[in-house]
BADORO-403665 format. One record per residue: residue in one letter; chain; x, y negated, z of N, C-alpha, C in turn. Coordinates in nm, 2 decimals, m for minus. Atoms other than C-alpha are relative to their C-alpha. Example, Ala and Ser with C-alpha at 12.3 -4.5 7.8 and 13.67 -1.06 7.14 Angstrom:
[atom a,A,[0.09,0.12,0.00],[1.23,0.45,0.78],[0.09,m0.12,0.00]]
[atom s,A,[m0.09,0.11,0.00],[1.37,0.11,0.71],[m0.08,m0.11,0.08]]
END
This chain:
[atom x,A,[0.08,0.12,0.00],[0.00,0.00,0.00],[0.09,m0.13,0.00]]
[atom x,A,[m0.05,0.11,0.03],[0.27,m0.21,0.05],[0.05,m0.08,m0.11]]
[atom x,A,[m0.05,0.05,0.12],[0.45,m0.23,m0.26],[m0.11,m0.03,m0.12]]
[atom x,A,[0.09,0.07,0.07],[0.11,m0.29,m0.42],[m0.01,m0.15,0.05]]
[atom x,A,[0.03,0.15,m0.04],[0.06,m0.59,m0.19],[0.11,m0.07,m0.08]]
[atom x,A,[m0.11,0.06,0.03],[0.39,m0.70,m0.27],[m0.02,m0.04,m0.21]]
[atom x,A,[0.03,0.01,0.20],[0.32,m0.68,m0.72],[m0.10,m0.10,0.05]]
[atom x,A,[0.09,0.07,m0.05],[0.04,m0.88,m0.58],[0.04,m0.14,m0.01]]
[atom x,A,[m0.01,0.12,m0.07],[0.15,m1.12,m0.40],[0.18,m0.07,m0.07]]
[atom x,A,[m0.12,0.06,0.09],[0.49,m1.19,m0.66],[m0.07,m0.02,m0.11]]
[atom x,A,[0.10,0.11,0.12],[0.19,m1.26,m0.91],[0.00,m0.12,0.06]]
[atom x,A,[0.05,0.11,m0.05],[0.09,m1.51,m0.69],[0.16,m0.09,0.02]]
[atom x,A,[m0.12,0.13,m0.03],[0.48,m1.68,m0.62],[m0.03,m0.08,m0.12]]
[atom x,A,[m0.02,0.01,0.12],[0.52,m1.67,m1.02],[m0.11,m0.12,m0.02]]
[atom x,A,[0.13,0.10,0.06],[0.16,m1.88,m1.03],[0.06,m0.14,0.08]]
[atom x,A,[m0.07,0.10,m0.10],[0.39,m2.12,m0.71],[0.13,m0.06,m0.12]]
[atom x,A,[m0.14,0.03,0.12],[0.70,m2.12,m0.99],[m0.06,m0.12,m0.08]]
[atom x,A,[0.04,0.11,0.12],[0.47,m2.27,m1.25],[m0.03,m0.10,0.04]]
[atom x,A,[m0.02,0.14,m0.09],[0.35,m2.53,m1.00],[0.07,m0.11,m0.01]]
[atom x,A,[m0.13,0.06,m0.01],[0.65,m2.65,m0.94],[0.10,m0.05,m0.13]]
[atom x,A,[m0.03,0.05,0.08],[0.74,m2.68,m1.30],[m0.11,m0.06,m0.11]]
[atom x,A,[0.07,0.10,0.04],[0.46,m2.91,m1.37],[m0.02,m0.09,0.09]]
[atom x,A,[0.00,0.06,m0.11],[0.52,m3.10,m1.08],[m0.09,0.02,0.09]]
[atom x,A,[0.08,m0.02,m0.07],[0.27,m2.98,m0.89],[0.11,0.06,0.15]]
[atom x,A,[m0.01,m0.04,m0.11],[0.33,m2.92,m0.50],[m0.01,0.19,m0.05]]
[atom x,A,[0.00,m0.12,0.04],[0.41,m2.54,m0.55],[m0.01,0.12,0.11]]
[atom x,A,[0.11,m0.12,m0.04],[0.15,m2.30,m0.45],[m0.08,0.08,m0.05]]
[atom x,A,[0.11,m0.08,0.13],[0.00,m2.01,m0.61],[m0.08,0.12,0.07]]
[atom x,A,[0.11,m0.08,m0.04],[m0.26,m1.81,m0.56],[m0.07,0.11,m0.06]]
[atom x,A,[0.04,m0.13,0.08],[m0.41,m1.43,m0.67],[m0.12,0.04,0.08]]
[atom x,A,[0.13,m0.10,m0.04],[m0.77,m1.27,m0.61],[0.04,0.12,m0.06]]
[atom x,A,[0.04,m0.15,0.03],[m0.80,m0.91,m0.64],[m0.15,0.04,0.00]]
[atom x,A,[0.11,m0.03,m0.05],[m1.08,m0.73,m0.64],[m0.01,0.17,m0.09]]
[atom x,A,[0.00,m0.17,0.05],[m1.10,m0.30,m0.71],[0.11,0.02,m0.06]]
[atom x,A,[m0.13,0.03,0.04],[m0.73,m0.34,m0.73],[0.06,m0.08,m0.15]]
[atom x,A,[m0.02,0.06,0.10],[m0.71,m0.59,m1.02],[m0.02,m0.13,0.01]]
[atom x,A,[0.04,0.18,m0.06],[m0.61,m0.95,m1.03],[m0.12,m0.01,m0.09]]
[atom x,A,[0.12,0.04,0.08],[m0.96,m1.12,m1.14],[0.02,m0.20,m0.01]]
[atom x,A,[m0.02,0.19,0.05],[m0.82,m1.50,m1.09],[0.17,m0.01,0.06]]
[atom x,A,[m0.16,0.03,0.00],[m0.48,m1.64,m1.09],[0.05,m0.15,0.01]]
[atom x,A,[m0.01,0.15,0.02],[m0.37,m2.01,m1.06],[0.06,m0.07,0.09]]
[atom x,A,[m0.07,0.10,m0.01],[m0.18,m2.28,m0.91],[m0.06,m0.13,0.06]]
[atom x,A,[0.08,0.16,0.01],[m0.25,m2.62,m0.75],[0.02,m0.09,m0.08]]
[atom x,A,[m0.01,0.06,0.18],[m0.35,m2.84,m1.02],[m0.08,m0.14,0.08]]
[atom x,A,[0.03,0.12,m0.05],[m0.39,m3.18,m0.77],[0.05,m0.12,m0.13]]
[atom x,A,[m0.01,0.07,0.06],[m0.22,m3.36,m0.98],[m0.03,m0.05,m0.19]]
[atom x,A,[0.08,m0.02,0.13],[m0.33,m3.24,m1.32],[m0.14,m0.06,m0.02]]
[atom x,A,[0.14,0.02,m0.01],[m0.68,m3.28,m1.22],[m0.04,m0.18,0.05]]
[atom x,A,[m0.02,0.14,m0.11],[m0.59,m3.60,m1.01],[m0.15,0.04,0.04]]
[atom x,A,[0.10,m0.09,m0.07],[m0.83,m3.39,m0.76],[0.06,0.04,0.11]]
[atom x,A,[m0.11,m0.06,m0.11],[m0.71,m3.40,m0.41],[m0.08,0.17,0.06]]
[atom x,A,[0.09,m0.09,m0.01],[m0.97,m3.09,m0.38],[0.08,0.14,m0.06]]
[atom x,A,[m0.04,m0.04,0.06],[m0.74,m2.93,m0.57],[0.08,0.12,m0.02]]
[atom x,A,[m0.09,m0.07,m0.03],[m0.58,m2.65,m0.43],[0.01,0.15,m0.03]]
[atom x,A,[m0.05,m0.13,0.05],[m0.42,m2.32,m0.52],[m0.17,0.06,0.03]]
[atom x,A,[0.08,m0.10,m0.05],[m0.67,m2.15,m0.32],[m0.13,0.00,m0.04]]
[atom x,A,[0.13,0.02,0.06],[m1.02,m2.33,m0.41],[0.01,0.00,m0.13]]
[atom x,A,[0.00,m0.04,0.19],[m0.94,m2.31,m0.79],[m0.03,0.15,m0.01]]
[atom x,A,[m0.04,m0.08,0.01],[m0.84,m1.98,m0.74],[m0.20,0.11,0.06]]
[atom x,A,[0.11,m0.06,m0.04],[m1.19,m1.88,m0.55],[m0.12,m0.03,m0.10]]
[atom x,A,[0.10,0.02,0.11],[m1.39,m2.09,m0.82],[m0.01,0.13,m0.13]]
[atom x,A,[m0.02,m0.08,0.10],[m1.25,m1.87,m1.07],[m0.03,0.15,0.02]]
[atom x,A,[0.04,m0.15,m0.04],[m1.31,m1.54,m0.91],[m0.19,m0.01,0.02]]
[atom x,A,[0.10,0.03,m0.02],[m1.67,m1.66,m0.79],[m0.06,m0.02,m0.16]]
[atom x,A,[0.08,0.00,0.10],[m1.77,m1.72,m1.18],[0.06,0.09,m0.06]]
[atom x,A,[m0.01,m0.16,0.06],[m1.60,m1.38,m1.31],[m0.10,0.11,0.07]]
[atom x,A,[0.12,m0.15,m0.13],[m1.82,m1.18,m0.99],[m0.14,m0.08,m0.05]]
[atom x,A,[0.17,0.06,0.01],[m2.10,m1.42,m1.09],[m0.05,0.01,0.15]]
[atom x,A,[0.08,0.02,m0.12],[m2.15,m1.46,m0.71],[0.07,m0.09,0.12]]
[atom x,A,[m0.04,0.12,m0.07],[m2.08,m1.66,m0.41],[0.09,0.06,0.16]]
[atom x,A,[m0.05,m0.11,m0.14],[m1.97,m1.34,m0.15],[0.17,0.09,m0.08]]
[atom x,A,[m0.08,0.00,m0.04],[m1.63,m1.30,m0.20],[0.05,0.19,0.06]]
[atom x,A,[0.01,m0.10,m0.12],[m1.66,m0.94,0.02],[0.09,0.11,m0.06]]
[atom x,A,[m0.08,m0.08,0.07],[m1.47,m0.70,m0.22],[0.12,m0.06,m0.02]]
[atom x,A,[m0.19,0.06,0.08],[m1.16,m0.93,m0.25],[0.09,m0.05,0.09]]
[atom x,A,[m0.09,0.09,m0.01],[m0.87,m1.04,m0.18],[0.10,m0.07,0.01]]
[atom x,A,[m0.04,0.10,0.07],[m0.67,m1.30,m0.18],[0.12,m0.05,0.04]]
[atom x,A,[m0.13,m0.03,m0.05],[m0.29,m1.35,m0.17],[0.00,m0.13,m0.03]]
[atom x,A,[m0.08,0.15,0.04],[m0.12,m1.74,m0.19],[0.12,0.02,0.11]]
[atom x,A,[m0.14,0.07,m0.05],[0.23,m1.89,m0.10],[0.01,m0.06,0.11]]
[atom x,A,[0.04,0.11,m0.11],[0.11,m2.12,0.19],[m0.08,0.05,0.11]]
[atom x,A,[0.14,m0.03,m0.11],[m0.08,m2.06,0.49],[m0.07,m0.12,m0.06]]
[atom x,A,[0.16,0.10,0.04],[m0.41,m2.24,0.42],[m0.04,m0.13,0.07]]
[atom x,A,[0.07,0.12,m0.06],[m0.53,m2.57,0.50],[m0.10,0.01,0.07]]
[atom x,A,[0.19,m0.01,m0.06],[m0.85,m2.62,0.71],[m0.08,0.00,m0.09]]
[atom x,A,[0.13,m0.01,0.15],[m1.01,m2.69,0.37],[0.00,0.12,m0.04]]
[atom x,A,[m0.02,m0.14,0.08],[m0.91,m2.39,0.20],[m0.01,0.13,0.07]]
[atom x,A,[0.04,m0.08,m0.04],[m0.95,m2.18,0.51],[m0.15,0.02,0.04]]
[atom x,A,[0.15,0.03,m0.03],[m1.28,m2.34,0.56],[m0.06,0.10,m0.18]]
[atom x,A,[0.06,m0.07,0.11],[m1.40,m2.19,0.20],[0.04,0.11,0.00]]
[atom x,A,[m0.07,m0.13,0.03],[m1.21,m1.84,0.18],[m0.11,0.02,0.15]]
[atom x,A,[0.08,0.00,m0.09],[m1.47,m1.81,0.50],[m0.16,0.00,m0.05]]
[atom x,A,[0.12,0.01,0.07],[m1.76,m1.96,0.32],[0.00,0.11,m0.10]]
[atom x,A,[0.04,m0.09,0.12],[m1.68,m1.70,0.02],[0.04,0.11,0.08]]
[atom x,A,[m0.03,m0.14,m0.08],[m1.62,m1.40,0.28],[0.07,0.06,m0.06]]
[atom x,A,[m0.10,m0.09,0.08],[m1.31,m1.33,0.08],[0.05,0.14,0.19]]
[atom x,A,[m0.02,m0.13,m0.09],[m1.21,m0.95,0.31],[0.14,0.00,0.03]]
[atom x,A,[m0.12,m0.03,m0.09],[m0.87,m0.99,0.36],[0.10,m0.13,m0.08]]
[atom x,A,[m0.07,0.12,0.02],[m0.61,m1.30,0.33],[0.15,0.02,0.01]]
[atom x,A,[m0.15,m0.07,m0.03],[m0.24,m1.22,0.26],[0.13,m0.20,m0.03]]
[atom x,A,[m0.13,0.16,m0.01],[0.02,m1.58,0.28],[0.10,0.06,0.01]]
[atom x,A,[m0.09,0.00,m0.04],[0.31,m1.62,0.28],[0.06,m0.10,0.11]]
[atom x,A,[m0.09,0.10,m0.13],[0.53,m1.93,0.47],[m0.09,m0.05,0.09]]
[atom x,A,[0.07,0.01,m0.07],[0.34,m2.02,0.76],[0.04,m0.20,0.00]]
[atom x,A,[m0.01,0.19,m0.01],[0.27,m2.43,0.76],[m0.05,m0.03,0.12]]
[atom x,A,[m0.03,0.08,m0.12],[0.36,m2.56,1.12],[m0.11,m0.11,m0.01]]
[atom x,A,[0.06,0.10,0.06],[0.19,m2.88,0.99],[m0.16,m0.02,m0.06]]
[atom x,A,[0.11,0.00,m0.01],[m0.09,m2.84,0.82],[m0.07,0.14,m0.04]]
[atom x,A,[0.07,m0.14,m0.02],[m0.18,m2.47,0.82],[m0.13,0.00,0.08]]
[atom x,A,[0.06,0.02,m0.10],[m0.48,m2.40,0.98],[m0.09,0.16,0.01]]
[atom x,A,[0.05,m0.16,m0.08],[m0.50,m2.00,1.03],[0.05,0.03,0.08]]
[atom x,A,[m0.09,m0.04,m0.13],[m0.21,m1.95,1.28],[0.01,m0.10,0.03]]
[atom x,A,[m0.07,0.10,m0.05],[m0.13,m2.29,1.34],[m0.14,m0.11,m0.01]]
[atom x,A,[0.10,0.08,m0.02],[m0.38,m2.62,1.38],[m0.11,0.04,0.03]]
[atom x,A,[0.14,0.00,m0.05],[m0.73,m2.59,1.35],[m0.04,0.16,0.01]]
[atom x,A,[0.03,m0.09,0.01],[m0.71,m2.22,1.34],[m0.15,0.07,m0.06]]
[atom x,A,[0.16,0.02,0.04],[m1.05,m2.22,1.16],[m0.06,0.14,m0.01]]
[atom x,A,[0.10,m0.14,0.03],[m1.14,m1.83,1.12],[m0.04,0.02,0.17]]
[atom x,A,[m0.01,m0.03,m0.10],[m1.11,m1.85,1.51],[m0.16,m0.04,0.05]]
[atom x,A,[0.15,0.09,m0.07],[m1.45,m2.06,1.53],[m0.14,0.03,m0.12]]
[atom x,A,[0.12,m0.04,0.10],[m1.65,m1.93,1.18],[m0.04,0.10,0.03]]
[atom x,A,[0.02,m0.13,m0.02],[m1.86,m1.63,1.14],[0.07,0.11,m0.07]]
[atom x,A,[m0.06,m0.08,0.05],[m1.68,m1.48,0.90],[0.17,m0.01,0.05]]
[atom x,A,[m0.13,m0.03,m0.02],[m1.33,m1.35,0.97],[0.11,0.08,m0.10]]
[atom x,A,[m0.08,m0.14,0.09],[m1.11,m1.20,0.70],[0.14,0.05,0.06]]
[atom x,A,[m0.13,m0.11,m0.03],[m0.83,m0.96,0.79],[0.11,m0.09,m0.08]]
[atom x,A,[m0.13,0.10,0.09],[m0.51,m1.20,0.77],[0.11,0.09,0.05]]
[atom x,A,[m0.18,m0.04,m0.04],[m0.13,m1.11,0.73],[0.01,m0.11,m0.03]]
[atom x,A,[m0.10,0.09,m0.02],[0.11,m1.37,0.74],[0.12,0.06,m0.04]]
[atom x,A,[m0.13,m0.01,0.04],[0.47,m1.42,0.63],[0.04,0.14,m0.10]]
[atom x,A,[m0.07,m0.03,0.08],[0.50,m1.23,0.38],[0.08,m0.06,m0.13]]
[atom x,A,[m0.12,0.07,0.03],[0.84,m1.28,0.15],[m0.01,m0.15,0.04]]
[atom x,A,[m0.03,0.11,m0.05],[0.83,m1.60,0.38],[0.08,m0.12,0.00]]
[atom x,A,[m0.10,0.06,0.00],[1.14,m1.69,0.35],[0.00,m0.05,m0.18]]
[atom x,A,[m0.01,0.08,0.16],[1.13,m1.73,m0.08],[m0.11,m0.10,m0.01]]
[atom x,A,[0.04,0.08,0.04],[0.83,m1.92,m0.03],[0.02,m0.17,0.07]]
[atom x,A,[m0.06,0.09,m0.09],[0.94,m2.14,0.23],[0.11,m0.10,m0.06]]
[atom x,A,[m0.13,0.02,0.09],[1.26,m2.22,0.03],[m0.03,m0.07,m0.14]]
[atom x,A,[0.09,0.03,0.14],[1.01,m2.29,m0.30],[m0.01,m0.18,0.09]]
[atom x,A,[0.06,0.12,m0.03],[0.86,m2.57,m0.08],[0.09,m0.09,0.07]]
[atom x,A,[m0.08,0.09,m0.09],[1.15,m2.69,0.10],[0.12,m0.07,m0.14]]
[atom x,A,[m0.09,0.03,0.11],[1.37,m2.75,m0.21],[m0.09,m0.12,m0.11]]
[atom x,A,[0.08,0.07,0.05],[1.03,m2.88,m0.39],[0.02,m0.17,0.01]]
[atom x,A,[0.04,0.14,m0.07],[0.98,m3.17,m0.15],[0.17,m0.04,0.05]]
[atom x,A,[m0.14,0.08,m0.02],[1.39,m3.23,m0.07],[0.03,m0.04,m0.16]]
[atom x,A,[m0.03,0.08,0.16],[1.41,m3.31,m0.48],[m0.06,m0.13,m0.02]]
[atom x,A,[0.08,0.10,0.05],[1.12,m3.55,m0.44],[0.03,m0.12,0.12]]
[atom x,A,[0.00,0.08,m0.09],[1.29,m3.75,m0.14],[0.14,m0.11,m0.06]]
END
């Protein structure tokens, strides 16, 4: 199971790679669902000039109109980042089943860190953390030291 997660979740860096070479803040994101990616994508804030914009809510839009539905319950969903309160607030609202991140955001994360938001919804998806941590961590820290 793991080295599936892992093809998984190095789809999802690769979608953080391209990010990063469209200037975007570099974070990517993969849905599964009956072991098959069904969405794939990148934050596209600045593309869109959409601060709404993020890996994770693109990434749920797009699975939500391949399933044709709004339940999430069969999937889920690997990105680069721990999740914002927005983006943990929706992956909640779409009862995605299981949440796999990587670098954990001190700052503004809000599954292990800040507002811990699954801690207070009804839905709960089955999270891991830190996985390859350290390459995405390094993505974002090199990102934002080029842009200083």
């Amino acid at each position: 199971m793991i080295a599936r997660k892992m093809s998984f979740f190095e789809h999802a860096f690769q979608q953080a790679l391209c990010a990063k070479n469209n200037d975007e803040v570099p974070v990517g994101a993969v849905i599964v669902h009956d072991g098959r990616v069904i969405a794939a994508t990148s934050n596209q804030m600045r593309a869109q000039q959409n601060p709404t914009a993020h890996a994770e809510l693109e990434c749920i839009r797009m699975a939500s109109h391949f399933l044709q539905t709004t339940h999430l319950t069969e999937c889920d969903l690997y990105v680069t980042l721990e999740p914002c309160a927005m983006c943990a607030g929706a992956i909640a609202h779409a009862r995605i089943r299981r949440l796999i991140f990587g670098a954990y955001d001190l700052k503004g994360g809000a599954v292990e860190h800040g507002a811990r938001v699954f801690q207070h919804s009804l839905h709960k998806p089955e999270v891991v953390g830190g996985i390859n941590e350290s390459a995405c961590g390094i993505l974002l820290h090199d990102f934002f030291q080029g842009r200083r």
